[in-house]
PDB file of N, CA, C and O in Angstrom, chain B, residues numbered from 101:
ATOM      1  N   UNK B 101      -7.257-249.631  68.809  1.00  0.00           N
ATOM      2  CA  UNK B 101      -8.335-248.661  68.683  1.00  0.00           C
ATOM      3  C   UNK B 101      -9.676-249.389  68.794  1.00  0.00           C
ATOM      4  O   UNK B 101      -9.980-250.505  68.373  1.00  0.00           O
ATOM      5  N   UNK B 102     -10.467-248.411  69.523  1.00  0.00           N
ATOM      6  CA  UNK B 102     -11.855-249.278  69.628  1.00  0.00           C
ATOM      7  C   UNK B 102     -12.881-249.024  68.536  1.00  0.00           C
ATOM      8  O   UNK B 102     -12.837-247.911  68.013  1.00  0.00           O
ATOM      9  N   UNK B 103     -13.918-249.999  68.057  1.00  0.00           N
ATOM     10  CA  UNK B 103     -14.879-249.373  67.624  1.00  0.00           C
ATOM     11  C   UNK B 103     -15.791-248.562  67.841  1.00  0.00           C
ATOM     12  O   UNK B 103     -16.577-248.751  68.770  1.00  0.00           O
ATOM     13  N   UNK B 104     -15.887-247.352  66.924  1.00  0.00           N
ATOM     14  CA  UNK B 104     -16.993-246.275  68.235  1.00  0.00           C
ATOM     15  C   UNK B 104     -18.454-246.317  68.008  1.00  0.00           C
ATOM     16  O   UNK B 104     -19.351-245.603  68.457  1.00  0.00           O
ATOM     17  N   UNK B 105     -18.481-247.637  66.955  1.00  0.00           N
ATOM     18  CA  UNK B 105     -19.908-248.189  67.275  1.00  0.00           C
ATOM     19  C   UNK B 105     -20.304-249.135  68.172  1.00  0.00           C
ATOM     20  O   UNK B 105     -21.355-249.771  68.241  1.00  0.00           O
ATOM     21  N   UNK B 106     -19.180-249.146  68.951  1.00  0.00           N
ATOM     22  CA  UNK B 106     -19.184-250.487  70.046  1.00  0.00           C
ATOM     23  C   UNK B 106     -19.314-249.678  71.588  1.00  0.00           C
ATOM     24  O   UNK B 106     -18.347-249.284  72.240  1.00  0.00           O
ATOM     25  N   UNK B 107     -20.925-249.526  72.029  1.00  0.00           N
ATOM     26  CA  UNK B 107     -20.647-248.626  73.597  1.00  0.00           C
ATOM     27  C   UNK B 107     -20.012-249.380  74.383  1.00  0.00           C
ATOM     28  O   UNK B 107     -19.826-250.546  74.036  1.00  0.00           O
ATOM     29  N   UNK B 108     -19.576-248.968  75.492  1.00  0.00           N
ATOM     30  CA  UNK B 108     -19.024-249.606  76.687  1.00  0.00           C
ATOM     31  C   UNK B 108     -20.124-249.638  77.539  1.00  0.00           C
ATOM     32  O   UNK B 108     -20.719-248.585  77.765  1.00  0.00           O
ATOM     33  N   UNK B 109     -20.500-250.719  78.067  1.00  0.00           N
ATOM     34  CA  UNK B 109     -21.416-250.974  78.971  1.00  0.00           C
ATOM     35  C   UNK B 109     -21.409-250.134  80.242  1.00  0.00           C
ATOM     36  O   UNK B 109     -20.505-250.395  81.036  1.00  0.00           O
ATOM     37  N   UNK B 110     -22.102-249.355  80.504  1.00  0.00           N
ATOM     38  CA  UNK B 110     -22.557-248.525  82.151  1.00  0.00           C
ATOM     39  C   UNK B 110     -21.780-249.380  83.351  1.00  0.00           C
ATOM     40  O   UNK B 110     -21.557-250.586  83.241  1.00  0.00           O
ATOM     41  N   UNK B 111     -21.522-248.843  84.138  1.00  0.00           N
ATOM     42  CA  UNK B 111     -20.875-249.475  85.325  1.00  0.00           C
ATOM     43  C   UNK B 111     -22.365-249.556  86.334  1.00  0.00           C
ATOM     44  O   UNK B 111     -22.284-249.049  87.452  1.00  0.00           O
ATOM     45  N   UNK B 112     -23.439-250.071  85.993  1.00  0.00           N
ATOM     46  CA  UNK B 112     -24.699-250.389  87.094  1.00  0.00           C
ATOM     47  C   UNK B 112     -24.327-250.827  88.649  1.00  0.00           C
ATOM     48  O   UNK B 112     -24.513-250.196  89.689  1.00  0.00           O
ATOM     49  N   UNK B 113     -23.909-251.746  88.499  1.00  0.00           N
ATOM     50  CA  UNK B 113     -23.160-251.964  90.003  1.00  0.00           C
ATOM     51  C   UNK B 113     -22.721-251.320  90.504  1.00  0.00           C
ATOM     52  O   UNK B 113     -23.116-251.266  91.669  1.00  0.00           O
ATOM     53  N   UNK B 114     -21.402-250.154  90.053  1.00  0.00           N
ATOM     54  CA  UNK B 114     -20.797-249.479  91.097  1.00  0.00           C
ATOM     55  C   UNK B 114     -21.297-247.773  91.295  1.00  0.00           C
ATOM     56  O   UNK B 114     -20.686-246.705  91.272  1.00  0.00           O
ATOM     57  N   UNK B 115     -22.367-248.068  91.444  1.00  0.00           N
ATOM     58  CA  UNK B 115     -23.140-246.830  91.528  1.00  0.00           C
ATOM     59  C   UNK B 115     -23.135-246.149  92.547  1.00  0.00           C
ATOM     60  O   UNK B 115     -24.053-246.634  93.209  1.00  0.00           O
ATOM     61  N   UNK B 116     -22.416-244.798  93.490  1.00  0.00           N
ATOM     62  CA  UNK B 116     -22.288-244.195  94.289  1.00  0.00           C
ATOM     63  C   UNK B 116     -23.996-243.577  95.371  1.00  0.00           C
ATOM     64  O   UNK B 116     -24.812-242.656  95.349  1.00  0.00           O
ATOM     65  N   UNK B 117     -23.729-244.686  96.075  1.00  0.00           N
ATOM     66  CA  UNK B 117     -25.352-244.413  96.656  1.00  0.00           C
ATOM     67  C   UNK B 117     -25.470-243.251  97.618  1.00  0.00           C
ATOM     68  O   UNK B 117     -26.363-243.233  98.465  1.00  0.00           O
ATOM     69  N   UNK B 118     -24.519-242.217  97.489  1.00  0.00           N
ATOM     70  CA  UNK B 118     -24.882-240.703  97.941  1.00  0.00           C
ATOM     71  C   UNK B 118     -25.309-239.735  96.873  1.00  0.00           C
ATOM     72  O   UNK B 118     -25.999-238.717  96.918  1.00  0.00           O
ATOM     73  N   UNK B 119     -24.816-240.234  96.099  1.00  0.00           N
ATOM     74  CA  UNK B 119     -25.179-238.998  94.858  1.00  0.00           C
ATOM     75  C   UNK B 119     -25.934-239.915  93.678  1.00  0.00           C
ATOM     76  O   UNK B 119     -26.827-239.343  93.053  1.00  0.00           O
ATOM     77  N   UNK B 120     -25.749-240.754  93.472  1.00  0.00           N
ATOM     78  CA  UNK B 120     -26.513-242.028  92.508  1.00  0.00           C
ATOM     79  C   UNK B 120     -26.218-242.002  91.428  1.00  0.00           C
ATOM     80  O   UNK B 120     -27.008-241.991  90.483  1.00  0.00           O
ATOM     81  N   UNK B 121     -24.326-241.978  91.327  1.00  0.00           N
ATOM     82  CA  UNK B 121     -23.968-241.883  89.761  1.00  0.00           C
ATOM     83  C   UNK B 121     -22.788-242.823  89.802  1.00  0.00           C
ATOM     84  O   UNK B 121     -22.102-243.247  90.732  1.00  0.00           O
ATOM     85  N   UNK B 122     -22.773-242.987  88.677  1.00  0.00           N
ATOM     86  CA  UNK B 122     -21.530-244.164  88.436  1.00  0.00           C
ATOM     87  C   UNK B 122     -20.058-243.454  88.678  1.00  0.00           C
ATOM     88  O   UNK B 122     -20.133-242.225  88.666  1.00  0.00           O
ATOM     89  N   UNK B 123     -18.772-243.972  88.889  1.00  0.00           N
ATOM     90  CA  UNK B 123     -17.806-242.916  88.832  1.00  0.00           C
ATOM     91  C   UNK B 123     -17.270-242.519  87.558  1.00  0.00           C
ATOM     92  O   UNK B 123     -16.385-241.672  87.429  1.00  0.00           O
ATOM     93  N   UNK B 124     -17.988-243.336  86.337  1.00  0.00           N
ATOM     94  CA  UNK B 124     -17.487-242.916  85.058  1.00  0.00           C
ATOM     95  C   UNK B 124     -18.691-241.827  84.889  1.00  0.00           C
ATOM     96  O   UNK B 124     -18.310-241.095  83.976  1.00  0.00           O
ATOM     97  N   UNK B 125     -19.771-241.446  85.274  1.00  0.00           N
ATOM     98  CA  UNK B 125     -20.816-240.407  85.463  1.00  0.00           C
ATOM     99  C   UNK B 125     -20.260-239.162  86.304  1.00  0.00           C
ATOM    100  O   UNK B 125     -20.474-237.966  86.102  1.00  0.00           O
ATOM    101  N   UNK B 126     -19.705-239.598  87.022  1.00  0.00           N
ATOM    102  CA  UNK B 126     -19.234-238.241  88.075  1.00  0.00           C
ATOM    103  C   UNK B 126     -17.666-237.474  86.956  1.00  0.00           C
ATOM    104  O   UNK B 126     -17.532-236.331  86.520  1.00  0.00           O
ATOM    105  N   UNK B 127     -17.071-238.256  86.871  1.00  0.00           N
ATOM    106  CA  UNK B 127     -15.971-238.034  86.024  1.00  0.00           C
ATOM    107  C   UNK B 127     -16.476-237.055  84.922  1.00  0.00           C
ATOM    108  O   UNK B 127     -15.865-236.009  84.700  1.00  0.00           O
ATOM    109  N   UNK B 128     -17.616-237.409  84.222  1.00  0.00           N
ATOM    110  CA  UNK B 128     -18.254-236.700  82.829  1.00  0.00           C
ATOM    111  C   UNK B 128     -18.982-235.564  83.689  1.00  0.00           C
ATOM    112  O   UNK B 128     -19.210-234.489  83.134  1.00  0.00           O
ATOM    113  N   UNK B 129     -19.202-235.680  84.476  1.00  0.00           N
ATOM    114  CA  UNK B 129     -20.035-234.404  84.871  1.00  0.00           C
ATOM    115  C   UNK B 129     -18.858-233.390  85.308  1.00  0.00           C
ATOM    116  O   UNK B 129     -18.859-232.252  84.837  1.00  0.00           O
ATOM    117  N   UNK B 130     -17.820-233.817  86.239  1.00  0.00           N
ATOM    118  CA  UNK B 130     -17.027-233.044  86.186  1.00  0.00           C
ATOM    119  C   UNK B 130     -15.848-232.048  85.395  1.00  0.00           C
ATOM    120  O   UNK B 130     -15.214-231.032  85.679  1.00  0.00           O
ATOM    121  N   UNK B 131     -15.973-233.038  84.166  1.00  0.00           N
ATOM    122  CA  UNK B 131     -15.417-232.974  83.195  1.00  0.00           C
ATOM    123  C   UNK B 131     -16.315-231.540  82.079  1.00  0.00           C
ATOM    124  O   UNK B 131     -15.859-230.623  81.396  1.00  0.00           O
ATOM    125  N   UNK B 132     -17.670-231.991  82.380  1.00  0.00           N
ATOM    126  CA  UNK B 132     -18.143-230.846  81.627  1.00  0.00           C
ATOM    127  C   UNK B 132     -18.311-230.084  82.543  1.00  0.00           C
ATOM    128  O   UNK B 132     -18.689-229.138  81.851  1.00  0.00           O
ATOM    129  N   UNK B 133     -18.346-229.684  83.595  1.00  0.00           N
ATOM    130  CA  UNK B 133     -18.543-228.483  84.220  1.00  0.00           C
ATOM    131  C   UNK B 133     -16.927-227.650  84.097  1.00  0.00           C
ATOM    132  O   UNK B 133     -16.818-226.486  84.483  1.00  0.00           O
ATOM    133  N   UNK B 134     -15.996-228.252  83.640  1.00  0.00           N
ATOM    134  CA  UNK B 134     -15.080-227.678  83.864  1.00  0.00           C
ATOM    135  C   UNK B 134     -14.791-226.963  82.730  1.00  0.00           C
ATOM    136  O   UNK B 134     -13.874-226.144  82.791  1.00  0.00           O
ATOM    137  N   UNK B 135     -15.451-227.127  81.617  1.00  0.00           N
ATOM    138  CA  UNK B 135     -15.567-226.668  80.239  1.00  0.00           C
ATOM    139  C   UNK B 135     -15.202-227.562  78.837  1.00  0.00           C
ATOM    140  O   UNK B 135     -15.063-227.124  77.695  1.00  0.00           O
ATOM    141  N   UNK B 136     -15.101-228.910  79.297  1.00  0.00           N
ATOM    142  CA  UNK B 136     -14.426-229.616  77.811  1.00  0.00           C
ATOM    143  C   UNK B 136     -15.774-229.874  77.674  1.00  0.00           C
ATOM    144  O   UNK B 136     -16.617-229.996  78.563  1.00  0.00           O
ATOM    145  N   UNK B 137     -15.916-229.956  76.284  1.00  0.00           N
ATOM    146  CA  UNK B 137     -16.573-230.223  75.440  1.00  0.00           C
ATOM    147  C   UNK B 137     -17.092-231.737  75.497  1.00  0.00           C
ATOM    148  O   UNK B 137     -16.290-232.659  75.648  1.00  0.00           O
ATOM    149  N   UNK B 138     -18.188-231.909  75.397  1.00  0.00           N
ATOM    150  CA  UNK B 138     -19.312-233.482  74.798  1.00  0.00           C
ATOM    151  C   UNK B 138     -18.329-234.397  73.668  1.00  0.00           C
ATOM    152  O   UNK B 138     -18.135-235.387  74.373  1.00  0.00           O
ATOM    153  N   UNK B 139     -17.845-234.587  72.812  1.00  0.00           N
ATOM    154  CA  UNK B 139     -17.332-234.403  71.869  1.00  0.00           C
ATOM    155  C   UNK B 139     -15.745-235.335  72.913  1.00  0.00           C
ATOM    156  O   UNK B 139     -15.759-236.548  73.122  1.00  0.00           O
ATOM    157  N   UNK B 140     -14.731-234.520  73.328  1.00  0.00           N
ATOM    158  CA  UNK B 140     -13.542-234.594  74.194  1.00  0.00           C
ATOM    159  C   UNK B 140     -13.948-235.479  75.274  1.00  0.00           C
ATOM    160  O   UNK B 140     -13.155-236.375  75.565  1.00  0.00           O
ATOM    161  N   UNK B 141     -15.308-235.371  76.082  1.00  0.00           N
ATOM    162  CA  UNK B 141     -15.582-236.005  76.914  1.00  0.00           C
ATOM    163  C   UNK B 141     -15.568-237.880  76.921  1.00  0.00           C
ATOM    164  O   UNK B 141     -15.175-238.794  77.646  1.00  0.00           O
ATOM    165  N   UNK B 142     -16.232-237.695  75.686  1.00  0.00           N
ATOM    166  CA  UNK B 142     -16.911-238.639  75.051  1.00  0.00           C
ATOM    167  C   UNK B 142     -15.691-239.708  75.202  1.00  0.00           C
ATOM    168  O   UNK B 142     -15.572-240.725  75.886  1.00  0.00           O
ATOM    169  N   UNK B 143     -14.691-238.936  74.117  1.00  0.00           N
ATOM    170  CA  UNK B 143     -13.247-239.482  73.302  1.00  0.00           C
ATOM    171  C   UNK B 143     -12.587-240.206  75.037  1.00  0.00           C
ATOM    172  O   UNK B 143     -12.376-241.351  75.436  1.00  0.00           O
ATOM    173  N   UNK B 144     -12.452-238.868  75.641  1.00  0.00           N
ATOM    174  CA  UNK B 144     -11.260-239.494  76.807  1.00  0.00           C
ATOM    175  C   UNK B 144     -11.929-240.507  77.652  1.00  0.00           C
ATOM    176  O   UNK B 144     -11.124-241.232  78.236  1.00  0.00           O
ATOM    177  N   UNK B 145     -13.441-240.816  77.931  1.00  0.00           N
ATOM    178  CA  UNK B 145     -13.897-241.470  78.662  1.00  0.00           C
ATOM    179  C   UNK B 145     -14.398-242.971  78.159  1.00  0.00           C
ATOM    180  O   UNK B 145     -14.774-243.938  78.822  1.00  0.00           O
ATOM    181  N   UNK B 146     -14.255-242.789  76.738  1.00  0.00           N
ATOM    182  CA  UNK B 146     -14.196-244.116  75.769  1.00  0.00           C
ATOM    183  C   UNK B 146     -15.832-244.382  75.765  1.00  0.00           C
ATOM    184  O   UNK B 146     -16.407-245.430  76.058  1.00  0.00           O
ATOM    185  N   UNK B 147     -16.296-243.368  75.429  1.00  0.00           N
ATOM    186  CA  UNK B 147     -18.207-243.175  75.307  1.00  0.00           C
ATOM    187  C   UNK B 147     -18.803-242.702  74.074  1.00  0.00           C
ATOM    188  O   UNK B 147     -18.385-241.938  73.204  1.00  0.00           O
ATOM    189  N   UNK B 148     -19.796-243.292  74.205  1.00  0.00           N
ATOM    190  CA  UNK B 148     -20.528-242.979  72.601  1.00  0.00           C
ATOM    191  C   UNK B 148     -21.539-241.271  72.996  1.00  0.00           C
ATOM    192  O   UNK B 148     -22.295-241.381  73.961  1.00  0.00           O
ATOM    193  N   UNK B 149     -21.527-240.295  72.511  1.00  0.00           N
ATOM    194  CA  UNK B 149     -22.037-239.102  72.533  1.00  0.00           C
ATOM    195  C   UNK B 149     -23.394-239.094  73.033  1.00  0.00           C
ATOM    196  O   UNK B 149     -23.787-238.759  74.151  1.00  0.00           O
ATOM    197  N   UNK B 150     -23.758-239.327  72.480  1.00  0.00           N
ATOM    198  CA  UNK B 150     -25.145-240.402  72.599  1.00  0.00           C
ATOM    199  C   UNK B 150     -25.814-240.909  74.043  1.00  0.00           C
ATOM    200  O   UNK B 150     -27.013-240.856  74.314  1.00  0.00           O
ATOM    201  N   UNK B 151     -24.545-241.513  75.069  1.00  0.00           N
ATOM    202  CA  UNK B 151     -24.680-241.831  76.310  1.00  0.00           C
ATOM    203  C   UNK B 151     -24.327-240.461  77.145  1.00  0.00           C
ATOM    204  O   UNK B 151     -24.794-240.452  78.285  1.00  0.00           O
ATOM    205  N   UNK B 152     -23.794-239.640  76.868  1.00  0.00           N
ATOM    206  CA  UNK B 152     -23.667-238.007  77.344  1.00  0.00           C
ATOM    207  C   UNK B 152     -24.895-237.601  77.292  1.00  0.00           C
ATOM    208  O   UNK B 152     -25.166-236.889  78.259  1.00  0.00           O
ATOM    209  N   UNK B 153     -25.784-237.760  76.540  1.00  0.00           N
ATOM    210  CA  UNK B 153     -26.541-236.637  76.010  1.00  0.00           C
ATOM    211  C   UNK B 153     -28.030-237.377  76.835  1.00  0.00           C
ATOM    212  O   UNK B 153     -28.933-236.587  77.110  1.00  0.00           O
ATOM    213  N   UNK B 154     -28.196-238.674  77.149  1.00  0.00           N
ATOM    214  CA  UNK B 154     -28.835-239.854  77.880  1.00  0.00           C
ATOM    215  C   UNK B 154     -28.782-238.912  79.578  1.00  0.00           C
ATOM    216  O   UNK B 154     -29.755-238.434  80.161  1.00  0.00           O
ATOM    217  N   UNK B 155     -27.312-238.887  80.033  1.00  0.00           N
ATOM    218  CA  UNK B 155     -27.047-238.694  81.377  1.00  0.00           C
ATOM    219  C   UNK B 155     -27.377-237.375  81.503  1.00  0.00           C
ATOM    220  O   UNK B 155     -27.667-237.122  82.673  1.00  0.00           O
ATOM    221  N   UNK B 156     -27.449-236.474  80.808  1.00  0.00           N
ATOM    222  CA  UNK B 156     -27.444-234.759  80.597  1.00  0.00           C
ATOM    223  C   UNK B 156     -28.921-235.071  81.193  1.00  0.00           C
ATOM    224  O   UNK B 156     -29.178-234.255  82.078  1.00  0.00           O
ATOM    225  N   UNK B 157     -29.925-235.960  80.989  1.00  0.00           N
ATOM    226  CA  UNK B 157     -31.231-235.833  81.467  1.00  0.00           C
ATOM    227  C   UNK B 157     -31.620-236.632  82.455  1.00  0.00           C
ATOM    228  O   UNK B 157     -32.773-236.941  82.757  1.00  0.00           O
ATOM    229  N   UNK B 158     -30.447-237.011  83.033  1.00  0.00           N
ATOM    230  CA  UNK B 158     -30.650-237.746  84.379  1.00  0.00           C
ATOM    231  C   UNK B 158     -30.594-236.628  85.416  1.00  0.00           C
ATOM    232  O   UNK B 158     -29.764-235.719  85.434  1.00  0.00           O
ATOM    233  N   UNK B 159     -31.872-236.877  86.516  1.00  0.00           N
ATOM    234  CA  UNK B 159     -31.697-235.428  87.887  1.00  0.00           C
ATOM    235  C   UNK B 159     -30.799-236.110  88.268  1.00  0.00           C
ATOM    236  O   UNK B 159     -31.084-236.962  87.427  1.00  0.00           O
ATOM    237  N   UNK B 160     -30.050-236.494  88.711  1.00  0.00           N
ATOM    238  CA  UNK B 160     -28.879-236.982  89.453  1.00  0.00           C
ATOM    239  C   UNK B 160     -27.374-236.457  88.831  1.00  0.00           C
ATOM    240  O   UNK B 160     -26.425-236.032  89.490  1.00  0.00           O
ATOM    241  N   UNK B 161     -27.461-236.619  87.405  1.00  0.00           N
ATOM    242  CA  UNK B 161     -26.358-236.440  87.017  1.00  0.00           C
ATOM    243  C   UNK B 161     -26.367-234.892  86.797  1.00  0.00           C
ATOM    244  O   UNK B 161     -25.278-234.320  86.747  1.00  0.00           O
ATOM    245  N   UNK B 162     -28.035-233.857  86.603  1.00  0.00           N
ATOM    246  CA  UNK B 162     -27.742-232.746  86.498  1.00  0.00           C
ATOM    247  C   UNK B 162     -27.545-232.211  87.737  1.00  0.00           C
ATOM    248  O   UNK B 162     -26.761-231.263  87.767  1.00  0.00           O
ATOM    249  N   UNK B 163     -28.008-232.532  88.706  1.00  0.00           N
ATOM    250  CA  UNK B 163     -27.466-232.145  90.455  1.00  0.00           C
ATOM    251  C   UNK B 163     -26.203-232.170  90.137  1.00  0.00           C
ATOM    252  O   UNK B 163     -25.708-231.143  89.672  1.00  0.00           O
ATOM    253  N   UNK B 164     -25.498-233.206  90.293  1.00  0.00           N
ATOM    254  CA  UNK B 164     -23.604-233.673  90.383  1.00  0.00           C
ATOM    255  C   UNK B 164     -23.365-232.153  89.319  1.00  0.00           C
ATOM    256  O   UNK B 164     -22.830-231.268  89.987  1.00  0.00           O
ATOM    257  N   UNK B 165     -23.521-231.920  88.530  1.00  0.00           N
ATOM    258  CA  UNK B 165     -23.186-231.185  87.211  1.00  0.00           C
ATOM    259  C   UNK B 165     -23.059-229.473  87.846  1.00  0.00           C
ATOM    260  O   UNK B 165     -22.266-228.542  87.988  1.00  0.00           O
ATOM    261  N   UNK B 166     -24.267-229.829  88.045  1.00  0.00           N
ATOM    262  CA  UNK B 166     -24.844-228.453  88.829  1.00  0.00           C
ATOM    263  C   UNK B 166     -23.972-227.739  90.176  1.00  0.00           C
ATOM    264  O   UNK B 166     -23.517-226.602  90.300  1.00  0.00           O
ATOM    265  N   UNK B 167     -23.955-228.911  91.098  1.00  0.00           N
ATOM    266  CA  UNK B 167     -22.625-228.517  91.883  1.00  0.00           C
ATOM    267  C   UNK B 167     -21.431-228.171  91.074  1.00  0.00           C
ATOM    268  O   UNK B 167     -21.191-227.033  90.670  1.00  0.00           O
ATOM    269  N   UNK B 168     -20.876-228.962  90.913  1.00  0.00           N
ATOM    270  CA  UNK B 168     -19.758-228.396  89.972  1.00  0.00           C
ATOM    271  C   UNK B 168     -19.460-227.361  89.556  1.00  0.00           C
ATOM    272  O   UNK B 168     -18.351-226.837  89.654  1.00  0.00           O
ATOM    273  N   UNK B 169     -20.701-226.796  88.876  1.00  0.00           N
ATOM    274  CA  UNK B 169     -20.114-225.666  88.163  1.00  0.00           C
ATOM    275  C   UNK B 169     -20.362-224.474  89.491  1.00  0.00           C
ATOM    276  O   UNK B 169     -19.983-223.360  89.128  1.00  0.00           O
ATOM    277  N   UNK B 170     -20.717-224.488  90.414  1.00  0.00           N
ATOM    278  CA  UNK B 170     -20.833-223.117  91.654  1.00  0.00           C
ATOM    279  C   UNK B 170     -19.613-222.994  91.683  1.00  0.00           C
ATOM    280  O   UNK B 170     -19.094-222.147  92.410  1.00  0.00           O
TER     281      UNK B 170
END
């Protein structure tokens, strides 16, 4: 079990230079557009809530998000 005061570092490098999100970013966006919860997201993607709530105010990640849910 991990500590969940311990974040996992951003994947910066593998950043998708069509849409400009990480694939652990695209994953969470897809993930909430599909209806799970911040909270579930967080848990299955091994993320601190905190870094959800960071990306929720990225335009990039609300574009990706935004598609999604059409």
């Amino acid at each position: 079990m991990t500590d969940k005061n311990q974040q996992k570092p951003t994947e910066r490098g593998n950043i998708n230079p069509e849409i400009g999100l990480t694939p652990q970013q695209e994953q969470a966006a897809i993930m909430l557009a599909s209806g799970e919860n911040l909270t579930a997201v967080a848990r299955q993607l091994n993320l601190n809530r905190s870094t959800l709530y960071e990306w929720q105010d990225n335009t990039a990640f609300k574009c990706f998000y935004n598609r999604q849910c059409q």
